[in-house]
TORKOL-4160 file (C-alpha; in steps of 0.2 Angstrom, whole numbers, padded with zeros to 4 digits, m for minus):
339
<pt num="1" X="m0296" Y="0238" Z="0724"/>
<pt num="2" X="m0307" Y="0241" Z="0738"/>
<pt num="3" X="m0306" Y="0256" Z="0750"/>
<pt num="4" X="m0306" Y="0251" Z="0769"/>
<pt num="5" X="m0314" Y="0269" Z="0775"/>
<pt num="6" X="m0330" Y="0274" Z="0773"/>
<pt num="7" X="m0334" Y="0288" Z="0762"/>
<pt num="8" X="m0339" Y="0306" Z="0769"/>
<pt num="9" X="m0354" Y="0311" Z="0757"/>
<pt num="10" X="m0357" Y="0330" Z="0763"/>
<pt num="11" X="m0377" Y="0336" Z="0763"/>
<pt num="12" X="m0375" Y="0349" Z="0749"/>
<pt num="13" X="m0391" Y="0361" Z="0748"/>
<pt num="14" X="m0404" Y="0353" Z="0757"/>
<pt num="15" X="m0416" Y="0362" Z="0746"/>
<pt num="16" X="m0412" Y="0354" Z="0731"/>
<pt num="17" X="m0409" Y="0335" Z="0724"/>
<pt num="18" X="m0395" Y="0331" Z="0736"/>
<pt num="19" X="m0402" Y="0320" Z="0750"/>
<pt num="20" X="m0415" Y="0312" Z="0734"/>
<pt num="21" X="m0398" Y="0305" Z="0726"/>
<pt num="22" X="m0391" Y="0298" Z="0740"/>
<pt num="23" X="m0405" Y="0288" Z="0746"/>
<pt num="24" X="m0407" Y="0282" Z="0727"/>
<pt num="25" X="m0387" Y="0278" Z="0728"/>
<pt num="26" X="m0389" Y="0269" Z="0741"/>
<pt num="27" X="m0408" Y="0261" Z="0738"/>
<pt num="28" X="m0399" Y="0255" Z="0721"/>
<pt num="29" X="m0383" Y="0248" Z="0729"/>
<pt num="30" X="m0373" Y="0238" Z="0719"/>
<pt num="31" X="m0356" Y="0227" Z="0725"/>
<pt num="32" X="m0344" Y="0242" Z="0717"/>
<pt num="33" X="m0351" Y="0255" Z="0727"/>
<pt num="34" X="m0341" Y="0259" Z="0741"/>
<pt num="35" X="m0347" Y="0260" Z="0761"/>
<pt num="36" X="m0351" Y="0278" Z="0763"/>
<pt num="37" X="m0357" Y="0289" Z="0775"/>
<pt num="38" X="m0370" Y="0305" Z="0774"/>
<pt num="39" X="m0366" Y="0322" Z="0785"/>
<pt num="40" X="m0385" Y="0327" Z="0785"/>
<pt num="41" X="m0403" Y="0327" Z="0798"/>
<pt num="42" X="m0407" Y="0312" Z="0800"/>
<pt num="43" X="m0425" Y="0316" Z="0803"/>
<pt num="44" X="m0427" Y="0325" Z="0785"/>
<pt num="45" X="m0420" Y="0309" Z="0777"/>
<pt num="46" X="m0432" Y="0300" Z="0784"/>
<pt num="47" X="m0446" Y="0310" Z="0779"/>
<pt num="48" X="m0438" Y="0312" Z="0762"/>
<pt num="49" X="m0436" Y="0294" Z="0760"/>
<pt num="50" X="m0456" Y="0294" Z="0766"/>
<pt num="51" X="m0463" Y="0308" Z="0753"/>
<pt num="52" X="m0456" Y="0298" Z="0739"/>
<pt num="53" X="m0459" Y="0282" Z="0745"/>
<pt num="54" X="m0441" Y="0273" Z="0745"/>
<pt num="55" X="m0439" Y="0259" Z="0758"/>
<pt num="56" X="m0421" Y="0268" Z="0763"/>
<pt num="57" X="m0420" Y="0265" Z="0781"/>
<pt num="58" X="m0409" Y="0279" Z="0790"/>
<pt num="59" X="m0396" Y="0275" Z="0805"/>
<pt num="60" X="m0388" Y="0288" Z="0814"/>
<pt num="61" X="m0370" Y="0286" Z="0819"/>
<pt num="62" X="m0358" Y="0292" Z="0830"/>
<pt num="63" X="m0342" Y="0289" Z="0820"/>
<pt num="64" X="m0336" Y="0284" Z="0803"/>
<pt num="65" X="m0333" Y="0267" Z="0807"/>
<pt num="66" X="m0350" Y="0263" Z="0813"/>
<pt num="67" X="m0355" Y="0268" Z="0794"/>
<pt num="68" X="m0345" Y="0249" Z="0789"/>
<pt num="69" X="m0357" Y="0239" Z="0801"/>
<pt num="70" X="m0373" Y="0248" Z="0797"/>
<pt num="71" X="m0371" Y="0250" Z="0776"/>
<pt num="72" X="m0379" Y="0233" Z="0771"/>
<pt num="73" X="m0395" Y="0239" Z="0780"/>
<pt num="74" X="m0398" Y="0256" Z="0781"/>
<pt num="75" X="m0391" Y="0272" Z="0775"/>
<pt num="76" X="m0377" Y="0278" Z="0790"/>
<pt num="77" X="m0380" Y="0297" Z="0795"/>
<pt num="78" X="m0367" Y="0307" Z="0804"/>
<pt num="79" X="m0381" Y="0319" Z="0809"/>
<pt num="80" X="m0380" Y="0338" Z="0806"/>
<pt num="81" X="m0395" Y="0346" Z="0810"/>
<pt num="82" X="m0403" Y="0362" Z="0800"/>
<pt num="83" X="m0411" Y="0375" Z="0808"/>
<pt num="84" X="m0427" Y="0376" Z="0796"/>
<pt num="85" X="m0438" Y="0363" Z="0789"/>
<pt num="86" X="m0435" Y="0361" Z="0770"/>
<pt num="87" X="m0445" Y="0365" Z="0757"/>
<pt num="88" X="m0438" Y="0358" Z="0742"/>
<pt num="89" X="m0434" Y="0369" Z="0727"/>
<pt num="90" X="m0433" Y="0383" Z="0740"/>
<pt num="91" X="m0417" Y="0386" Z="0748"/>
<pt num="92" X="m0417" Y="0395" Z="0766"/>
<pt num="93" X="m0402" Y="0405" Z="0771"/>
<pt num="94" X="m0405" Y="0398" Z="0790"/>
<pt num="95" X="m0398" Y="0381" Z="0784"/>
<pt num="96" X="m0382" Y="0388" Z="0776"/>
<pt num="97" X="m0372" Y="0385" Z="0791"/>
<pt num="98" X="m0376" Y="0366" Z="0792"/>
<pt num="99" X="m0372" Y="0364" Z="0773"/>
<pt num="100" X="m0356" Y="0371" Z="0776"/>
<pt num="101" X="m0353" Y="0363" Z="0793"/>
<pt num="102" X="m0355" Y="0346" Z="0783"/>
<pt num="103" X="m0342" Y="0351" Z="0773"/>
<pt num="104" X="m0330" Y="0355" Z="0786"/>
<pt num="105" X="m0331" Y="0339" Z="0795"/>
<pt num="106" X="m0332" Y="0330" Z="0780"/>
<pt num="107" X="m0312" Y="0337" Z="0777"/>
<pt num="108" X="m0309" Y="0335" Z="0795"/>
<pt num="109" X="m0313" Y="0316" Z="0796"/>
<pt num="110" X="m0302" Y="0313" Z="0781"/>
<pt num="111" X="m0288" Y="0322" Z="0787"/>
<pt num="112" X="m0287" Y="0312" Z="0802"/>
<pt num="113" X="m0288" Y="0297" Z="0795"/>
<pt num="114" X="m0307" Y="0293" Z="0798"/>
<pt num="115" X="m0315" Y="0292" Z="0781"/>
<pt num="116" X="m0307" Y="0287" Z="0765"/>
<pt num="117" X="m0312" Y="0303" Z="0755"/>
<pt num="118" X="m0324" Y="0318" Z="0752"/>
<pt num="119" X="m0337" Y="0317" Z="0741"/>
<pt num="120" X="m0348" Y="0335" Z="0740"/>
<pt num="121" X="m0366" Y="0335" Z="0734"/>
<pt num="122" X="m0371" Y="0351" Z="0726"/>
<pt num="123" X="m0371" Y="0368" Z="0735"/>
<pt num="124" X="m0383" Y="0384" Z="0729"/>
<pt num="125" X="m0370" Y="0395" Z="0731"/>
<pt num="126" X="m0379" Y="0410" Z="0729"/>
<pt num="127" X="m0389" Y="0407" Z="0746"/>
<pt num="128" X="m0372" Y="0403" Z="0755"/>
<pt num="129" X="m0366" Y="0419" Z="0748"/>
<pt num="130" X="m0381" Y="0429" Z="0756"/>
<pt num="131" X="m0373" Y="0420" Z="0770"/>
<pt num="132" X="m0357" Y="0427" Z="0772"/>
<pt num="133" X="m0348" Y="0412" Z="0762"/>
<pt num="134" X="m0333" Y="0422" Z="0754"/>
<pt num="135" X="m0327" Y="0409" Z="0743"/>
<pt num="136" X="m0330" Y="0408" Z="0724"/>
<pt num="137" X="m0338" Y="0389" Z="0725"/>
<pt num="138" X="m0332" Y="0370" Z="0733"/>
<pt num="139" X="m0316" Y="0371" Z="0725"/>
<pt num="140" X="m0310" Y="0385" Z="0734"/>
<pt num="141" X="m0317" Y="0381" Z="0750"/>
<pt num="142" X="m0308" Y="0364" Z="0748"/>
<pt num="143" X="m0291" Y="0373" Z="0745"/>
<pt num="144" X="m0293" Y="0384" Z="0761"/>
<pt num="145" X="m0296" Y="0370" Z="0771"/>
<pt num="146" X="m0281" Y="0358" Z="0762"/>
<pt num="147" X="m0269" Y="0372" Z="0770"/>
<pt num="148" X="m0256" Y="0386" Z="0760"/>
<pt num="149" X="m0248" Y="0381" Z="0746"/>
<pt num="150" X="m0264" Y="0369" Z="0740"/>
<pt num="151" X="m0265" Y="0373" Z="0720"/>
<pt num="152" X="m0283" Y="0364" Z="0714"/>
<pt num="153" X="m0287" Y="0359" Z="0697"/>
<pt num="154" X="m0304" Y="0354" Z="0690"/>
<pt num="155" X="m0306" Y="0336" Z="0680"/>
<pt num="156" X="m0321" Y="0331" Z="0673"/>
<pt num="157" X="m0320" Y="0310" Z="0673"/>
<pt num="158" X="m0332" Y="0298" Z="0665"/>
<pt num="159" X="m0327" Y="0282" Z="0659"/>
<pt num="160" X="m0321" Y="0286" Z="0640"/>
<pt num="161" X="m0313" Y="0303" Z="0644"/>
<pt num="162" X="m0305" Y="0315" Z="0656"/>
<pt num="163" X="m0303" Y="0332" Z="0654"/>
<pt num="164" X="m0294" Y="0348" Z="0664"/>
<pt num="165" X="m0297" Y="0365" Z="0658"/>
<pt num="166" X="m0284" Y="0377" Z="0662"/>
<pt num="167" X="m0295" Y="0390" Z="0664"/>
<pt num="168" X="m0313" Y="0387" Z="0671"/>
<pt num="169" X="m0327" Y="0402" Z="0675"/>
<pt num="170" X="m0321" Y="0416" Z="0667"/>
<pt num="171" X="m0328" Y="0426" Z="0651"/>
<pt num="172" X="m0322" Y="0418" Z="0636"/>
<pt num="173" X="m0314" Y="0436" Z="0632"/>
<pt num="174" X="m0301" Y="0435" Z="0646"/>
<pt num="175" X="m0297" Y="0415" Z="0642"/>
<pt num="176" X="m0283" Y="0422" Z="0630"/>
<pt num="177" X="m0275" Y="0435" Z="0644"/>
<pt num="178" X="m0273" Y="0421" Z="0656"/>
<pt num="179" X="m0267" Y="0407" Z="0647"/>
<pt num="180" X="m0249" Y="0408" Z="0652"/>
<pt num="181" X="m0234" Y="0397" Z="0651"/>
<pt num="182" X="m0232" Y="0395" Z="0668"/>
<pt num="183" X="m0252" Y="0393" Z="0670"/>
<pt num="184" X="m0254" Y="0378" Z="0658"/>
<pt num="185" X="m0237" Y="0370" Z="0665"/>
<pt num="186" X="m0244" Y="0369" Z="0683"/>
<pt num="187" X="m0261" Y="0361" Z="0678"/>
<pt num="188" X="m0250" Y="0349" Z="0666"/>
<pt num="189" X="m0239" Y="0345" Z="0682"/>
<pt num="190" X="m0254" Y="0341" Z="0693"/>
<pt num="191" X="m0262" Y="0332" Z="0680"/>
<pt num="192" X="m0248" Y="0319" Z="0677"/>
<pt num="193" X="m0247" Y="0318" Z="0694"/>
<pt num="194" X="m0263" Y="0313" Z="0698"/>
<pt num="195" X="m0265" Y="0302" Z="0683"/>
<pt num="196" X="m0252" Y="0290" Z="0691"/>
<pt num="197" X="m0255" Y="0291" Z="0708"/>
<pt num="198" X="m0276" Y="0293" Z="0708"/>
<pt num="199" X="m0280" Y="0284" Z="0694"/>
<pt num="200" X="m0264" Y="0269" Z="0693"/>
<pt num="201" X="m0256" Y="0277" Z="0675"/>
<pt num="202" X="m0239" Y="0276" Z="0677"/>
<pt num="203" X="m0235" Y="0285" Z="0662"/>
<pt num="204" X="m0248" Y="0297" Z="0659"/>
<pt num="205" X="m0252" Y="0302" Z="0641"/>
<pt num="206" X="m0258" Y="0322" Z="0642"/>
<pt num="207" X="m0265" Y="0330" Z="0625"/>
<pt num="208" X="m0265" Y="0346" Z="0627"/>
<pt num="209" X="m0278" Y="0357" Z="0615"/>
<pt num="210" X="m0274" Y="0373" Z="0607"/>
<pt num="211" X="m0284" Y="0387" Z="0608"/>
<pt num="212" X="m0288" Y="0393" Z="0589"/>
<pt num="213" X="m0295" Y="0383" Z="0577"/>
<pt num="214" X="m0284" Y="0371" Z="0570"/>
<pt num="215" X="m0272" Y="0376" Z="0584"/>
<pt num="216" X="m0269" Y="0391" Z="0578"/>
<pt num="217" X="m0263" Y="0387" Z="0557"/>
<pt num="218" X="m0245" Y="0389" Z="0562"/>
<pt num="219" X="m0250" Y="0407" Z="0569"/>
<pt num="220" X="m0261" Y="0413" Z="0554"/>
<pt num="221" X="m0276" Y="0410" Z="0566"/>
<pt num="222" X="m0270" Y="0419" Z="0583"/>
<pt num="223" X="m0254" Y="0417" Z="0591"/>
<pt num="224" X="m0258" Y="0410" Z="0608"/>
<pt num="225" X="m0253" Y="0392" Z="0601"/>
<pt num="226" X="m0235" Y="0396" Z="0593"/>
<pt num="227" X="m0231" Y="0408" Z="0607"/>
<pt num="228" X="m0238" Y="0400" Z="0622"/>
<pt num="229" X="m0246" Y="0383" Z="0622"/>
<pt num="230" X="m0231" Y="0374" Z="0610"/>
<pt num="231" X="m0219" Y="0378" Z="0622"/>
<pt num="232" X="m0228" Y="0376" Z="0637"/>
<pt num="233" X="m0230" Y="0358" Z="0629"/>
<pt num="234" X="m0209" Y="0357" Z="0627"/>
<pt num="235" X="m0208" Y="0361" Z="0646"/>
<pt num="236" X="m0219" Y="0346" Z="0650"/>
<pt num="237" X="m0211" Y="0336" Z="0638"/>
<pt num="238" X="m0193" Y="0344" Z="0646"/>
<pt num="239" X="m0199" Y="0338" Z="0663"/>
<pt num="240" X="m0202" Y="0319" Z="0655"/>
<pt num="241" X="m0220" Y="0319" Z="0655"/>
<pt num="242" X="m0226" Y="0313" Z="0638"/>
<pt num="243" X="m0237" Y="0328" Z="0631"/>
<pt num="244" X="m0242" Y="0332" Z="0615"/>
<pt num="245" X="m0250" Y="0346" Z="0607"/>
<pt num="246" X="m0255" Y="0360" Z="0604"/>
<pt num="247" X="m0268" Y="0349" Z="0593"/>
<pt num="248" X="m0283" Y="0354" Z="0585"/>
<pt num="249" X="m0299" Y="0354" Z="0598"/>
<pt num="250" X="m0312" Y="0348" Z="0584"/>
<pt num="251" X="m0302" Y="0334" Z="0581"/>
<pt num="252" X="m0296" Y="0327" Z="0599"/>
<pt num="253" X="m0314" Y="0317" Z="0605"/>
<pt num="254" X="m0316" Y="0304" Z="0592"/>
<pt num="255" X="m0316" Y="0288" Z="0600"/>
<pt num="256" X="m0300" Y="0283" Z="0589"/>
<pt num="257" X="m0291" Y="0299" Z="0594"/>
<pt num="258" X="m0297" Y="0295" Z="0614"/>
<pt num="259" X="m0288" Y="0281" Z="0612"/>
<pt num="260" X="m0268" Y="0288" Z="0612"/>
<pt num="261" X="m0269" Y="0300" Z="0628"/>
<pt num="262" X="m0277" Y="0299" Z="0647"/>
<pt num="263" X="m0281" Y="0316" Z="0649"/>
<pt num="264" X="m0285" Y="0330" Z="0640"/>
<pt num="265" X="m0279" Y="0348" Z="0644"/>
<pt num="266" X="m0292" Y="0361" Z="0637"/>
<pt num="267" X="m0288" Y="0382" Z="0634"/>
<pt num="268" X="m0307" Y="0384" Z="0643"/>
<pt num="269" X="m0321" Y="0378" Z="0648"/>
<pt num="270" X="m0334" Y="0374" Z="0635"/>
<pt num="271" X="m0320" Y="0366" Z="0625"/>
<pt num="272" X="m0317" Y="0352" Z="0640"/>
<pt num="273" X="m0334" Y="0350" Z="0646"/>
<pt num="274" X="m0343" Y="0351" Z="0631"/>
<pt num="275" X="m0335" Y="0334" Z="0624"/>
<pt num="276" X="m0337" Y="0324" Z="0640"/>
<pt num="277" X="m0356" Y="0329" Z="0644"/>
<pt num="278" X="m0360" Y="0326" Z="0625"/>
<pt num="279" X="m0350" Y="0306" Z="0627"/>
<pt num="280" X="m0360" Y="0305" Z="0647"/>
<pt num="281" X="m0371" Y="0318" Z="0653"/>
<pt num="282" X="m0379" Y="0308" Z="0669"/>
<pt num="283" X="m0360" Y="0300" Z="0672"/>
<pt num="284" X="m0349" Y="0313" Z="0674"/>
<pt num="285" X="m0339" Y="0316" Z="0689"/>
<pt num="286" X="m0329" Y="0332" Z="0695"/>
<pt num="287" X="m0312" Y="0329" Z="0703"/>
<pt num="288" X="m0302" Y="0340" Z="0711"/>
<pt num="289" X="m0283" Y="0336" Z="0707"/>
<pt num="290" X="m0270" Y="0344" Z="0719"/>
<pt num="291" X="m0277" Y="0341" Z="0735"/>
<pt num="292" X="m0269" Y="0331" Z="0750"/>
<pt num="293" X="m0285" Y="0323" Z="0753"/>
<pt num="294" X="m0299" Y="0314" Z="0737"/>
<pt num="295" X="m0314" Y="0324" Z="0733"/>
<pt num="296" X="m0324" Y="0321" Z="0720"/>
<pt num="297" X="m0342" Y="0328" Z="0718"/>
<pt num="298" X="m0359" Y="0324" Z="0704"/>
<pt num="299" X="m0356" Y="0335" Z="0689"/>
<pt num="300" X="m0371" Y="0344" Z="0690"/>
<pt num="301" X="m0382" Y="0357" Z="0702"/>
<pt num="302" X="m0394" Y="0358" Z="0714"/>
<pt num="303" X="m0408" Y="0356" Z="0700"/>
<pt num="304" X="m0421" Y="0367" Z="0713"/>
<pt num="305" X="m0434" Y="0364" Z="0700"/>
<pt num="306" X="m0435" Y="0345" Z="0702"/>
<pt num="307" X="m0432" Y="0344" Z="0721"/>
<pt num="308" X="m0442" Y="0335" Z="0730"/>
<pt num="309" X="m0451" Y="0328" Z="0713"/>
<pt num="310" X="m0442" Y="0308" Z="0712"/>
<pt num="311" X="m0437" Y="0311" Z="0695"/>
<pt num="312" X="m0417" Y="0314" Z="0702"/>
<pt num="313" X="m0407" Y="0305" Z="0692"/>
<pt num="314" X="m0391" Y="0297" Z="0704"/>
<pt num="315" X="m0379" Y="0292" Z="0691"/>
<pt num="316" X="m0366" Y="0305" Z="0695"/>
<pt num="317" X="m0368" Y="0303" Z="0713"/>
<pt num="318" X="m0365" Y="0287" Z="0711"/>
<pt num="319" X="m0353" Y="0285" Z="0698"/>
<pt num="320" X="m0341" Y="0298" Z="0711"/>
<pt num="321" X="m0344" Y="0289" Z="0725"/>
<pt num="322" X="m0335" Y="0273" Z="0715"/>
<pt num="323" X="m0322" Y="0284" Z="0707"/>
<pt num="324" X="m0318" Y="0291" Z="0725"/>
<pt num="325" X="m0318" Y="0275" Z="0733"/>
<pt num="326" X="m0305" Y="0268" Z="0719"/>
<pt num="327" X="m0292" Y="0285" Z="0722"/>
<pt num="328" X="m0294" Y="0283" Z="0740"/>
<pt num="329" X="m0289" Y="0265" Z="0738"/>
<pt num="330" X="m0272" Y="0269" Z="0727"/>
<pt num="331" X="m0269" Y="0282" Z="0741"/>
<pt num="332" X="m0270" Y="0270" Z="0755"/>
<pt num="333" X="m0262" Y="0257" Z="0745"/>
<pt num="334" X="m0248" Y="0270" Z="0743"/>
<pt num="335" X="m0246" Y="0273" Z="0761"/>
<pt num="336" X="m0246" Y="0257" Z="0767"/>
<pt num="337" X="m0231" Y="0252" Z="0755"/>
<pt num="338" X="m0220" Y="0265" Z="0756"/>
<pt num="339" X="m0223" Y="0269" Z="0776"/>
């Protein structure tokens, strides 16, 4: 299912490994990846593109849809220019605006109808900080710009598992104080949802992780299984959404076990991401479930200390790029039946 839209990819920190994948998606092209469109300077993609000695010819454009004439031979740039030359590994606080500029038009073009779906190269937040960025990362910059009422959730997706942890960057002490009834619901709401309309499930499958080991021994290891995350699982079930758990975290990722559910919902966030990046460490994807547009993004930094150097690998990027271009199709699809 192919998406009619181009693709907004937003420029990321131009410091860092960013623009290097996107001329490596593009350069290495295959017939699944998706038209899509870069928000960045042209000129420092061409002199990227030079220094490392890829044969990536840059074309600017003025609108999306000039990206769909353009793709088969060259790399479409909807140009956003920086203020400060790059220097790679170094990020200058003089380009923050642009990097989050890109990702404002980005949301903008989607929203009215003129790319199919955002994907966000890496950010340093740190330097957008020093900024003035008052958001806590992407994710919650997304949800402003979605509108009130936006509730995101984080998936990691590769191509044997998908995982949701209900809680995300938060000391591992307060995991425990936030796991809450209602918490784990939502995420398990949004979850199914998205399985079935992003990613064609009809009936999605959730397992849903307990928080102790061996989910808690019936309560003789904690009580944050018994008393939170069983009934949480009978409210899911309760609504009709087939959810089992809580189930023991060291025994949920075996390829058999993979088999009998679609997503997993993890207490926090090593137990989530520490299964997926051990099954595909170049191939991950984040999502962001809940939004009223697609975003995906690499699951992985800036890597400042290989900017620059070649050495980028573009898996993620590209592996994102395809998983967005396949939602945005269901979307579209979607729309297009149902008026």
């Amino acid at each position: 299912m192919a998406v009619s839209l181009p693709l907004a990819l937003t420029m990321g920190e131009p410091a860092g490994i960013g623009g290097e994948i996107a001329l490596k998606a593009w350069l290495n092209r295959t017939p699944e990846l998706p038209c899509f469109f870069l928000i960045d300077d042209p000129a420092r993609l061409t002199a990227l593109a030079g220094m490392l000695g890829y044969a990536v010819p840059i074309a600017s454009i003025d609108s999306p849809m000039q990206a769909t004439d353009v793709f088969a031979s060259a790399l479409p740039v909807l140009p956003e220019t920086l203020a400060t030359p790059v220097a790679y590994g170094r990020p200058d606080i003089a380009n923050a605006a642009a990097v989050i500029r890109s990702i404002d038009r980005a949301v903008a073009l989607v929203q009215r109808g003129e790319a199919g779906a955002v994907v966000t190269n890496p950010i340093q937040k740190q330097t957008l900080y020093e900024a003035g960025f008052r958001h806590p990362g992407h994710t919650e910059y997304l949800a402003e710009l979605a509108g009130p009422g936006t509730q995101p959730v984080m998936m990691l997706a590769c191509r044997q598992l998908k995982v949701v942890p209900v809680t995300i960057h938060v000391a591992l002490a307060r995991v425990p104080g936030l796991l809450t009834l209602d918490a784990i619901i939502s995420v398990g709401r949004i979850t199914a949802a998205a399985l079935a309309r992003d990613f064609g499930i009809p009936a999605p499958r959730l397992a849903i992780a307990g928080l102790n080991p061996h989910a808690g021994e019936a309560g003789t290891i904690g009580r944050e299984d018994v008393e939170i995350i069983a009934p949480a699982v009978e409210a899911l079930r309760a609504e009709g959404i087939d959810a089992r758990g809580p189930l023991s975290a060291d025994t949920m990722f075996h390829a058999e076990a993979r088999e009998t559910y679609d997503a997993a919902l993890c207490m926090y966030h090593d137990q989530a991401l520490i299964p997926i990046k051990t099954l595909d460490f170049h191939g991950g994807v984040n999502v962001t479930l809940g939004l009223p547009f697609v975003r995906t993004s690499p699951d992985h930094g800036t890597a400042l200390a290989i900017a620059g150097t070649g050495t980028a690998n573009e898996a993620s990027l590209r592996e994102a790029l395809i998983l967005a271009g396949e939602m945005a199709a269901r979307r579209l699809h979607a729309l297009r039946l149902h008026g």
